[in-house]
N, C-alpha and C positions, 0 to 999 in steps of 0.2 A: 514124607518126602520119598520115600523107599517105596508106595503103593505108586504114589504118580509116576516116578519113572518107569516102572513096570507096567502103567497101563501105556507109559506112551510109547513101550514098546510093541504094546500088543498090534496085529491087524484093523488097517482104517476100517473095518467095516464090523470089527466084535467093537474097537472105540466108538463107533457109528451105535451099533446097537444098545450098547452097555450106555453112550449119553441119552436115546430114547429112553429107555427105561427108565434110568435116573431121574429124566423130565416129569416124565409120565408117574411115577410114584409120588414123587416130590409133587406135584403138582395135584395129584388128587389127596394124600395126607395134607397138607396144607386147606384144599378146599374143605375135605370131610371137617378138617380142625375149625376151619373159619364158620362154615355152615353151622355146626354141632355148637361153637360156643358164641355167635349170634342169637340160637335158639334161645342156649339158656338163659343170655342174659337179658334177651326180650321178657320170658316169662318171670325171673328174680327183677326185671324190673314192675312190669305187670301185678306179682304179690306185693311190691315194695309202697306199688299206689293203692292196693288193694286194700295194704295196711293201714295206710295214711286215712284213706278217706272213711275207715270203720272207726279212728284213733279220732276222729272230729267229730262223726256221728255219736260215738260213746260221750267226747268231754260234756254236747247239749246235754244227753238223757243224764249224766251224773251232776250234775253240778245243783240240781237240788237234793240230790243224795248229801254231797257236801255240806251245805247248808246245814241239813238236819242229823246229819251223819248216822242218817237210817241206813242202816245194815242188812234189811229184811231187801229194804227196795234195790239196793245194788246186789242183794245176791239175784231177784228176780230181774233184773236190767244184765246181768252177768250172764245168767242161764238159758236166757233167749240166745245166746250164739255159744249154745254148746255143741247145737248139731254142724259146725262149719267144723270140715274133715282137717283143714288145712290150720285151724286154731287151736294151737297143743297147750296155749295157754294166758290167763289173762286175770290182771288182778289189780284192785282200787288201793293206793298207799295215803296217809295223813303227809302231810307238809314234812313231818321227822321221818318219812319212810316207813311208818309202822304201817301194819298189813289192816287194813278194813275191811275189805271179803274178797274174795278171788278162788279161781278153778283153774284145772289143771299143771303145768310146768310153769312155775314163778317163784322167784326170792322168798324168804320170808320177811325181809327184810329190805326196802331199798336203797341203797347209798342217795345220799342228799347232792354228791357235787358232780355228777355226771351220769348220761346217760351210759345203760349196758350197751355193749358192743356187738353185734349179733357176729354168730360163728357160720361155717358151709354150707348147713344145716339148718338156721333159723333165721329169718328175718324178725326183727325186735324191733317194736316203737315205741316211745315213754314220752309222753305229753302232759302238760299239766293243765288241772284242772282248777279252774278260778271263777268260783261265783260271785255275784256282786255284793254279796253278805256270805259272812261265816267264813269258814278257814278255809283254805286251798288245799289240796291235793295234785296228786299226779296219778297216772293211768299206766300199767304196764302190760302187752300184748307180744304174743309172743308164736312168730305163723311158722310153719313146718315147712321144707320143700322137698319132700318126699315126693311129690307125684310129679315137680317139674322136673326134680332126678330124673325119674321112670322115665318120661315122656324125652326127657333128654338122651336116655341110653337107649330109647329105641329108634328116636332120630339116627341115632349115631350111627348103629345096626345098618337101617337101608342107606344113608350116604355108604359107607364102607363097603358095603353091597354093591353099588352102582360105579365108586372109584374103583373097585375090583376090575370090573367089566369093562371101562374105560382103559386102565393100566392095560388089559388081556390086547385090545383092539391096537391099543399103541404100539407094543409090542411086536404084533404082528406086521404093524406096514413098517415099522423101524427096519425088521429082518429082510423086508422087499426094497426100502430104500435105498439101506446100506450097501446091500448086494449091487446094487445097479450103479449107483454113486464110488462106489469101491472100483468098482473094474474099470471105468473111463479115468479116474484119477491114478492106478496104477501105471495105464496105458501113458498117459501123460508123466509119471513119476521116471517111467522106464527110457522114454526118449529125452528125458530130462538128464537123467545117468550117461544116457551118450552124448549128450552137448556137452555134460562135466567134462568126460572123459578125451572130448575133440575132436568129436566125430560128430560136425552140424551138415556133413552136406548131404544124407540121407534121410535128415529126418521129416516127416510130416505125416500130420496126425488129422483126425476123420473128425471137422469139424462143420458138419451141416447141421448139427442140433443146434434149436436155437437160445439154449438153457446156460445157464453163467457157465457150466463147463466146456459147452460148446462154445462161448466167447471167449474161455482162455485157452480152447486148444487153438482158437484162430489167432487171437493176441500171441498165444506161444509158436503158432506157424512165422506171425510176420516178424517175431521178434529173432527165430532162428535166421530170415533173410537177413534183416540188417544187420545181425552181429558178422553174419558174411561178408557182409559190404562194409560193415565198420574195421571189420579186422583187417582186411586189405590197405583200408586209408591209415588203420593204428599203424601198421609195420612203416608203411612210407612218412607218416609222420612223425614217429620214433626217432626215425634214421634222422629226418631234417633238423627237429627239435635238439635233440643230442647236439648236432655238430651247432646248434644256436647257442645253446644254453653254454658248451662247452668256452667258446669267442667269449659272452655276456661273461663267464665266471673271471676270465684272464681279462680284459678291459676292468671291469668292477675292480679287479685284484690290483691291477694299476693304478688305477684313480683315487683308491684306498692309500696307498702306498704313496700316493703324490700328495694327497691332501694331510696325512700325517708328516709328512716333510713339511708341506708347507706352512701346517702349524706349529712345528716345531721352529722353522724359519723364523715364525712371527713373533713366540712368544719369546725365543731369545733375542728375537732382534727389538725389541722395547724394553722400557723400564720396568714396565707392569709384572709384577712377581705373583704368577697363579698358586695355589696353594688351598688345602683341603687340612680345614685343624678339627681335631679331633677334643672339645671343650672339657667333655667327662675325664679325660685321661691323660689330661695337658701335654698332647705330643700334636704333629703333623705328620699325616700320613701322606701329605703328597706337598714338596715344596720345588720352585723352580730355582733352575741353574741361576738366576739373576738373582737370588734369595741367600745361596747358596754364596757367592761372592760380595754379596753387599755387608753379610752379616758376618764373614769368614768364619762361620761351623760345619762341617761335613756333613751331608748329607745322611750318614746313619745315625749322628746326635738327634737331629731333628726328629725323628723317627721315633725314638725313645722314649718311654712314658717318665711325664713330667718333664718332656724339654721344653714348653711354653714355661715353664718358673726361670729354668735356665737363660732363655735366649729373650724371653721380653719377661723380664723379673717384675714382679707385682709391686715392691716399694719404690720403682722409679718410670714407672711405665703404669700411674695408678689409674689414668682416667681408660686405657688402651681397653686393661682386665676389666674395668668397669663395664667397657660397651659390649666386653666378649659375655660377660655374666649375666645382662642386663637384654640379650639381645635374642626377641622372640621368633617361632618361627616364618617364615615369608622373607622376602629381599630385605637387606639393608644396604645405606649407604654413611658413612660417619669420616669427620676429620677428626685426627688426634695427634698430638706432638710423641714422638718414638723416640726412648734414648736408647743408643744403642751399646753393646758391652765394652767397645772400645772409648765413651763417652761421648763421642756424636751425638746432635738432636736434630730430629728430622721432622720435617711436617708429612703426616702417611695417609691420603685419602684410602678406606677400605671399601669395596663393593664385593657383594654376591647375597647367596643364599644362604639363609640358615634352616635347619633340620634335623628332625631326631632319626637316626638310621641305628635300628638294632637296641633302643634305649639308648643314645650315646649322643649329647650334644654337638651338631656338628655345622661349620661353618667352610663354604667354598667359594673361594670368588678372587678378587684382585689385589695385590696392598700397591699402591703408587706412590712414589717420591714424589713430593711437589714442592718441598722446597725451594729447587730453584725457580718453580712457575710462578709459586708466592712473590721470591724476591724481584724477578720481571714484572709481577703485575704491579706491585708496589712504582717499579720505578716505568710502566708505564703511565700509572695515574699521577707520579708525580711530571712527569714531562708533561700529562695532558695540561695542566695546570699552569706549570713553564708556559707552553702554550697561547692558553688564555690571557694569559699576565703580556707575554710578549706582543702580542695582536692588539691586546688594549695600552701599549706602553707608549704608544705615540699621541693616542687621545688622552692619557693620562700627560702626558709631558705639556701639551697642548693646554690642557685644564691648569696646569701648575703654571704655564709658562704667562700667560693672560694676570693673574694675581702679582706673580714675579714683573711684570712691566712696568705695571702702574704705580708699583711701589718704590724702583727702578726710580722710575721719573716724579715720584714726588720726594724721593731722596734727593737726587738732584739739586730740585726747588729747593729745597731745605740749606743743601750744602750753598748754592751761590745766594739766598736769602740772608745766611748767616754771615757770608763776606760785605753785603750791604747794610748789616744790622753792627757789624762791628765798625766801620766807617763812621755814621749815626754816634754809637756809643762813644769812639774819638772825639767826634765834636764835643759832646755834651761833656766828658772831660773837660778839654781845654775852656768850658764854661764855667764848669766849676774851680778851676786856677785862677780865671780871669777875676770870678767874684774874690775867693779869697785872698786873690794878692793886690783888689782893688786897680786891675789893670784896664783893658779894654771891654769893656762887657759888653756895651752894642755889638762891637765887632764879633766876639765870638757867639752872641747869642745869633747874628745874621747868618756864621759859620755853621750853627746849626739847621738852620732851616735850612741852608742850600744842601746839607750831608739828606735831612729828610727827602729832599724831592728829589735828589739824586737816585736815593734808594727806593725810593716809592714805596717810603714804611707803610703805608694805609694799606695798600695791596696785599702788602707782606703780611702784617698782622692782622687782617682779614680770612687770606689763600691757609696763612700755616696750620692753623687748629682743622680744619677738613684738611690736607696733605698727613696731617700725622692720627688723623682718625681713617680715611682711605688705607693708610698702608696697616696700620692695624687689622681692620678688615680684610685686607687682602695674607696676610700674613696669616690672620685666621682660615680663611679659606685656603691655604694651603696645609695649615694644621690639618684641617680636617679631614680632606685629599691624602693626607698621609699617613693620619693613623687609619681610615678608612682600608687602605693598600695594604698596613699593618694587618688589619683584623680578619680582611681579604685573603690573605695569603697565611691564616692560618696554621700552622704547623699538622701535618695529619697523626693523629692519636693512636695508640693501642688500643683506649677504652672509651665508651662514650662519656662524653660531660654535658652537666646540664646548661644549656645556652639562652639566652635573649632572642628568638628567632627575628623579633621587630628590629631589633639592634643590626642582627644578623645581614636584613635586609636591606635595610638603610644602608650600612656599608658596601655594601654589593651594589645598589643605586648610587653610590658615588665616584666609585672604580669606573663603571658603567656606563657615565655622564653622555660622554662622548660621543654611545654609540647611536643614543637616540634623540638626543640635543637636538638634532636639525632634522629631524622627522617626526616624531611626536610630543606630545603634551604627557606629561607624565601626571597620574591621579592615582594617588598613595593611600588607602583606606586602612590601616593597621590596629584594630582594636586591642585591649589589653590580654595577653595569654601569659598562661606560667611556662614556668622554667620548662626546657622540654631535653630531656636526653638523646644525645645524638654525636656522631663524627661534625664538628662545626667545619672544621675547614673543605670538607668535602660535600658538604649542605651550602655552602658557598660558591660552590664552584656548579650545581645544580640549576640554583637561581642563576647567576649569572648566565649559562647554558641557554636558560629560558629565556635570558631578557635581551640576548643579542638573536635569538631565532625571532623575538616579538618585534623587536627593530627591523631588522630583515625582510619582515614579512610586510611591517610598513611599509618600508621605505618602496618595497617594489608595489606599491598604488602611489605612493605621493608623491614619486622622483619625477623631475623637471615641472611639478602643479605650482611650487609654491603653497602649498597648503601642508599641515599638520594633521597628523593621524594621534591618535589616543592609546596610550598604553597606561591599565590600570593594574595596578597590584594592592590584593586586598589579603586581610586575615582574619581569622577567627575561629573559636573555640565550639570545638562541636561536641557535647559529652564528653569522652575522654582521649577525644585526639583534635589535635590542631588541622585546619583547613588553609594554607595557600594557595590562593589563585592569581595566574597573571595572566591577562587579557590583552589581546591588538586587536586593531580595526584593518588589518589585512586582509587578504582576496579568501582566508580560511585554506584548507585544505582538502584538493581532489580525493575522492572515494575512491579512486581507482591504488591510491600509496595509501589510503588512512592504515591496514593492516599491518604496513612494513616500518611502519617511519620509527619503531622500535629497533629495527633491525642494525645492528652492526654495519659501517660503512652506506649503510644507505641512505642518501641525500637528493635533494630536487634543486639545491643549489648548484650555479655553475661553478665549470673547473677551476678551483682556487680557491671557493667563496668557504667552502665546505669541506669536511672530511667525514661526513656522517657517522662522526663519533657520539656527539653531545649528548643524543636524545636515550643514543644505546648506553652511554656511562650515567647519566641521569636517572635512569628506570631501575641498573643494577644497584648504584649507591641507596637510592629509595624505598623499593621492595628487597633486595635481598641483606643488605645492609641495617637498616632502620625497621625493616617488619612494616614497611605502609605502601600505601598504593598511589600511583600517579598513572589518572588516565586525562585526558584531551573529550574537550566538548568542541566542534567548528560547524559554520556554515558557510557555505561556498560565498564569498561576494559581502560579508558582513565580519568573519574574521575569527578567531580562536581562541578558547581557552584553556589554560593546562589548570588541573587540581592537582595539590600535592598532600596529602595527608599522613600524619605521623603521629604514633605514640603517645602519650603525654607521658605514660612511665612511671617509676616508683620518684617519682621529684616530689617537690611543695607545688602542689595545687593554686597555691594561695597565690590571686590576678598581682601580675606587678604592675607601675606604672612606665610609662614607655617613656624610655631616658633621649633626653635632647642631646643628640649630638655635640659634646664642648669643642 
């Protein structure tokens, strides 16, 4: 570290000479090193085949050595290459490594499990020798590189020699380079020092070379104009910017200052209580003023580790802590009943974020009262109801009132039947007196018949057995009609119960009678399904929904035809959820509403007919309510049908049979 700074203190043009040279040595030590150890290892490779291919020559000439394990012939096979300069040693071993003849530098002994390793100095090769008869051997050889040394250090010699000469020449144009390279870049260094210094409006530098330095005295000429020309626009734009930026900071500063009001506005002016709980350390680090009054604890209670034990205590607020322990990170949204320390119990929708900040379980977002939402919506869905019942109350009275007539008047019959029946029975008395007091009997037997045809008993005892089976029948039809209303108007539940849906329906087609009596044909398909869990009274009020939109949708094709349209309601069991569908032969539904006809208030009926409730209370009791789906299948000009699908649920499976209306 302490050399480099020091060099980069020195003169650009000793740094200029001193990196020549550096180059220029480094560059020829490197070549002499590469050239010098290419050579050698040409020539260590050159003895290394040199060896191989004598090491193959030898295993032929020995291997009937082997055979006969003649000694005389391997020393004469041996001593033919005694005169190779480069062969310091060479010798024939038995299978066990015992020595069978050999000359020069060799073991006396050879190891059996591996070949020797040649050293700087020797190339070594050991092959083994295997005749087709008699015992095998191995061969050890063993070559000098004494001369590719030599020949290597005097290689080495004239490289060194010639990078000398090379270095010397380098050297010398580095000291002509630098020198000249050095004085243009001072030159340039120097007018550089008085632009630092702020003095650009004399300077310019001699840039007709056409070499990179001559391009950056010209680049440093046009750069001195435009910082001329820029610093003139800097100063006036300085000035304007300032007085912009300064406005921008005091508007921003108010808008700041507005929108913090007016979130503070907002968030006191709702019920919604913002709040930041801190889960690891059961306190709130941030709770709101409406939180602050709802719960009547001060604001630094809350604050305090461990005030979530305090202010929502885990033995009576168990499901609350449950969603707080239970809840990972990303958005949540949960209801839960809050009792509060005064004994209050509340219904708290929660929304926000949960997150770990710092390792610290942590939850931010909303708690909302909805108590009294709950208790409106309640006593909206029950007026929707009211509603229904009240709209069908006159076709109901209607339905009741047709049974109640006829019964009416075969009471009647009955009542002045029975004043002619007792005339009748008068006579036939005083018949029986006459016999037994032996009086007139023609006479009063004639009294008799004139009482008969007075009364028109034949009539009578004909008409009465139908008058007293009529009003039976109609009596039962208003049974029906009424427990029908009954089952209709079912009570709305806290839990689900498992129901009859066939049953269900049938009562709801009887309440209903009315609305499609004079416009369609009704075709009832109800196969057998199990019990199915559900809000019943509110699964009633669904279908009915459906059955006065399907009447509706008739009646606007059949009104003033005289003809009847078709509404069918069918059911069945599909794996493990029930299928309702109710079907009309209406004009179907334009594509242009298919999207909205779930919507709240949106209706295509005219003013009065509709409130465009039905289909939006139908879809929430179904999907959000029951877990199932109701979508609509229609074709324009042939008519629509609604599916309703639900659950079948932890009930009895097991098909019931579908009960007859008593």
């Amino acid at each position: 570290m302490i050399i480099a700074t020091r060099l980069r203190d020195l003169p650009l043009r000793v740094q200029l000479m001193l990196v020549f040279a550096l180059l220029s040595i480094t560059t020829a030590i490197i070549l002499t090193v590469a050239l010098t150890t290419m050579s050698g290892n040409r020539m260590h490779a050159e003895l290394r085949e040199r060896s191989a291919r004598i090491a193959r020559r030898l295993q032929l000439q020995l291997e009937p050595v082997m055979v006969s394990n003649d000694r005389l012939a391997a020393h004469a096979i041996l001593a033919s290459y005694s005169s190779d300069r480069e062969l310091d040693g060479i010798g024939v071993y038995a299978a066990d490594g015992v020595l069978i003849e050999g000359t020069g530098v060799r073991p006396e002994r050879l190891p059996n499990n591996a070949d020797i390793a040649a050293d700087a100095r020797h190339v070594i090769a050991v092959v083994d020798v295997k005749p087709r008869q008699g015992s095998s051997g191995r061969l050890y050889l063993n070559f000098s590189t004494r001369a590719n040394d030599a020949l290597q250090r005097h290689d080495l010699w004239i490289a060194g020699g010639l990078a000398a000469g090379v270095v010397l020449c380098a050297l010398i144009l580095a000291v002509h380079l630098s020198r000249r390279i050095a004085r243009r870049l001072v030159r340039i260094a120097e007018a550089a020092n008085r632009m630092a210094a702020g003095d650009v409006s004399q300077i310019s530098l001699d840039d007709r070379a056409k070499d990179e330095i001559g391009a950056l005295a010209h680049s440093f000429n046009v750069m001195v104009e435009e910082l001329n020309r820029l610093s003139k626009d800097h100063g006036r734009l300085v000035s304007t910017e300032r007085e912009r930026l300064e406005h921008l900071v005091l508007d921003r500063t108010r808008a700041l200052e507005q929108s913090r009001e007016m979130y503070r506005l907002m968030a006191e002016s709702t019920r919604a209580i913002p709040f930041i709980l801190d889960v690891t350390n059961n306190r709130f680090s941030h709770i709101g003023l409406q939180g602050i009054t709802a719960f009547d604890v001060a604001e630094p209670q809350w604050k305090e580790p461990g005030a979530l034990d305090m202010i929502i205590p885990r033995h009576s607020n168990h499901e609350v802590r449950l969603r707080f322990d239970e809840c990972e990170s990303g958005s949540f949204e949960f209801l839960t009943p809050l009792a509060h320390l005064d004994g209050r119990r509340t219904e708290v929708r929660w929304t926000g974020t949960c997150e770990w900040v710092e390792g610290a379980k942590t939850l931010r977002g909303l708690m909302l009262d909805i108590t009294e939402v709950r208790r409106r919506g309640l006593e909206h869905a029950a007026s929707q109801k009211l509603e229904s019942v009240g709209r069908l109350a006159a076709g109901v009275a209607h339905e009741i009132n047709t049974p109640v007539q006829f019964v009416t008047d075969n009471v009647q019959f009955m009542r002045t039947s029975m004043i002619d029946i007792a005339a009748v029975a008068l006579a036939y008395r005083s018949l029986r007196h006459a016999v037994q007091s032996e009086g007139d009997v023609v006479a009063a037997a004639q009294r008799t018949v004139d009482a008969e045809k007075a009364a028109d008993l034949d009539y009578i005892l004909e008409n009465a057995p139908l008058a007293i089976a009529s009003s039976i029948e109609g009596l039962g039809r208003i049974a029906t009609i009424v427990r029908s209303m009954k089952e209709f108007a079912h009570p709305d539940q806290a839990v689900k119960q498992s129901a009859d849906l066939n049953q269900a329906i049938r009562s709801t087609l009887v309440v209903a009678h009315n609305e499609y009596k004079y416009v369609a044909e009704i075709d009832t398909q109800l196969t057998d399904l199990p019990l199915v869990e559900c809000y019943l009274g509110e699964f009633n009020q669904v279908i009915l929904n459906l059955l006065v939109n399907a009447a509706h949708a008739i009646s606007d094709v059949v009104k003033d035809t005289g003809s009847l349209g078709r509404l069918t309601v069918r059911s069945r069991l599909d794996g493990e959820e029930v299928e309702i569908s109710i079907s009309d032969s209406g004009m179907g539904i334009p594509e242009a509403v298919r999207a909205k006809i779930f919507d709240p208030f949106f209706t295509t009926k005219e003013v009065g007919k509709g409130t465009g409730q039905g289909l939006a209370i139908a879809r929430s009791v179904i999907v959000n309510k029951h877990g199932g789906t109701l979508r609509f299948e229609t074709e324009c000009g042939k008519g629509t049908t609604f599916f309703i699908r639900l659950p079948v649920g932890a009930t009895d499976t097991a098909l019931l049979s579908d009960k007859i209306a008593a």
